[in-house]
GUKE-516667 format. One record per residue (C-alpha): residue in one letter; x, y, z. Coordinates in nm, 2 decimals, decimal comma. Example, Ala and Ser with C-alpha at 12.3 -4.5 7.8 and 13.67 -1.06 7.14 Angstrom:
# residues 2
<node "A" <1,23 -0,45 0,78>>,
<node "S" <1,37 -0,11 0,71>>,
This chain:
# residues 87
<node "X" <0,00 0,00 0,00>>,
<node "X" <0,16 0,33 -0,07>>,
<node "X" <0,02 0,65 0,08>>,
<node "X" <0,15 1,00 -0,07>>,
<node "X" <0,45 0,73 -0,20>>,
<node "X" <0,57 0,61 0,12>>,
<node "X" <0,55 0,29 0,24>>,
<node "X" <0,32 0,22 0,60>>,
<node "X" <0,57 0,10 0,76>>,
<node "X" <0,75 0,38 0,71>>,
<node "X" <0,52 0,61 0,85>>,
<node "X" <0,51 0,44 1,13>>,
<node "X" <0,88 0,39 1,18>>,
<node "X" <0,85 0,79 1,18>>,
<node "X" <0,59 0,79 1,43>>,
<node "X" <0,76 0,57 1,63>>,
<node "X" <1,11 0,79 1,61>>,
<node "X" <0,89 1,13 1,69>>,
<node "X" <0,75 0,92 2,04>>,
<node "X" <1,08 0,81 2,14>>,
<node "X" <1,25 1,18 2,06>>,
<node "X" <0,99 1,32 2,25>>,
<node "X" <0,97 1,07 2,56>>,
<node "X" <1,39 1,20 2,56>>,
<node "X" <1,32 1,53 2,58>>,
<node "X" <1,04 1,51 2,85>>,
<node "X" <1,28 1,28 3,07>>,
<node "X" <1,55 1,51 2,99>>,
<node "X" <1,43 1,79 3,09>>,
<node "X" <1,26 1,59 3,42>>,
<node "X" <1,65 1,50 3,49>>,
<node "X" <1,77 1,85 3,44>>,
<node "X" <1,52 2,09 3,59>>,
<node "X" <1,25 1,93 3,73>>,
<node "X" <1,36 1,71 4,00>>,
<node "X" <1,66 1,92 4,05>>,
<node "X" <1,44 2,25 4,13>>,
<node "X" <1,26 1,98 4,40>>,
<node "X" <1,60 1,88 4,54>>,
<node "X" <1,68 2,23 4,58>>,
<node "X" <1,35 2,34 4,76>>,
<node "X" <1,35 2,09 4,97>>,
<node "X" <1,77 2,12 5,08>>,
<node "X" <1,69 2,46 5,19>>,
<node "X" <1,39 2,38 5,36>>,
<node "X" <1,56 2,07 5,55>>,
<node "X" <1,90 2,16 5,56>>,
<node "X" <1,99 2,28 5,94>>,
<node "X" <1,72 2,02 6,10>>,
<node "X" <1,80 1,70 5,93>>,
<node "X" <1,85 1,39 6,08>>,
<node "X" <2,18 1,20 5,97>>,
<node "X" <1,94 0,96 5,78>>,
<node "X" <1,77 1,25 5,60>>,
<node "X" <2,12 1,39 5,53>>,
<node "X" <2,28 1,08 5,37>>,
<node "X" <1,95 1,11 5,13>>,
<node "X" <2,04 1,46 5,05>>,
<node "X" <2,39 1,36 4,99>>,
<node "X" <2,27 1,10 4,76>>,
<node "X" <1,99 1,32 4,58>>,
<node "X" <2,27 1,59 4,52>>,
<node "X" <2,50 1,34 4,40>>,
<node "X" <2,24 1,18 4,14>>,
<node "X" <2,10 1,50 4,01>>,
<node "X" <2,49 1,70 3,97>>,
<node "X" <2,36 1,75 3,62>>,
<node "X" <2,07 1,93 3,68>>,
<node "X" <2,19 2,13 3,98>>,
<node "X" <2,50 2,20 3,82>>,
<node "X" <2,29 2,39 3,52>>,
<node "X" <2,07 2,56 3,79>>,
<node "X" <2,37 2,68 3,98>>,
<node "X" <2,38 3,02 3,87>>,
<node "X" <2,07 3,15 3,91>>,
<node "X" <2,02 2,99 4,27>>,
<node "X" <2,17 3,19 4,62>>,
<node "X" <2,14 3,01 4,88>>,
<node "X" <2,32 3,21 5,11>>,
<node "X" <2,19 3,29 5,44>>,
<node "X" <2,00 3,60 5,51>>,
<node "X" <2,19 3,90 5,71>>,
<node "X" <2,12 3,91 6,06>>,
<node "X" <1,98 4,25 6,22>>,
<node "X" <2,20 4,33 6,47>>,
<node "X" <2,00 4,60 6,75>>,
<node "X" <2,17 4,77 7,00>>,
């Protein structure tokens, strides 16, 4: 059967490329923004009261999603807020 002179099984080896590209791209970007923007919400939520349990699963999150943190990096400031000092 040919369709617009392609083959079927053509077309659907396309379709089929155009799922798996996509499916890349949405676990891609679920690797290297998504979760890492969770990670980093919930490190400075957690960080100064964490258990040593709790802290060996940050380690491990941080260490899993370098990628994405590492991409997020500069736009993040986690430094501490200034203290008011009143006399």
């Amino acid at each position: 059967m040919m369709r617009d002179g392609r083959t079927d099984w053509t077309c659907l080896l396309r379709e089929r490329i155009m799922i798996v590209a996509l499916l890349y791209l949405i676990l891609a970007g679920a690797y290297l923004l998504v979760i890492p923007v969770a990670v980093l919400l919930y490190l400075k939520q957690r960080w100064y009261v964490a258990s040593s349990v709790e802290r060996t699963l940050m380690y491990f999150l941080v260490f899993f999603f370098f990628p994405g943190l590492l991409v997020l990096s500069p736009f993040v400031n986690l430094r501490p807020q200034p203290r008011k000092i009143e006399v």
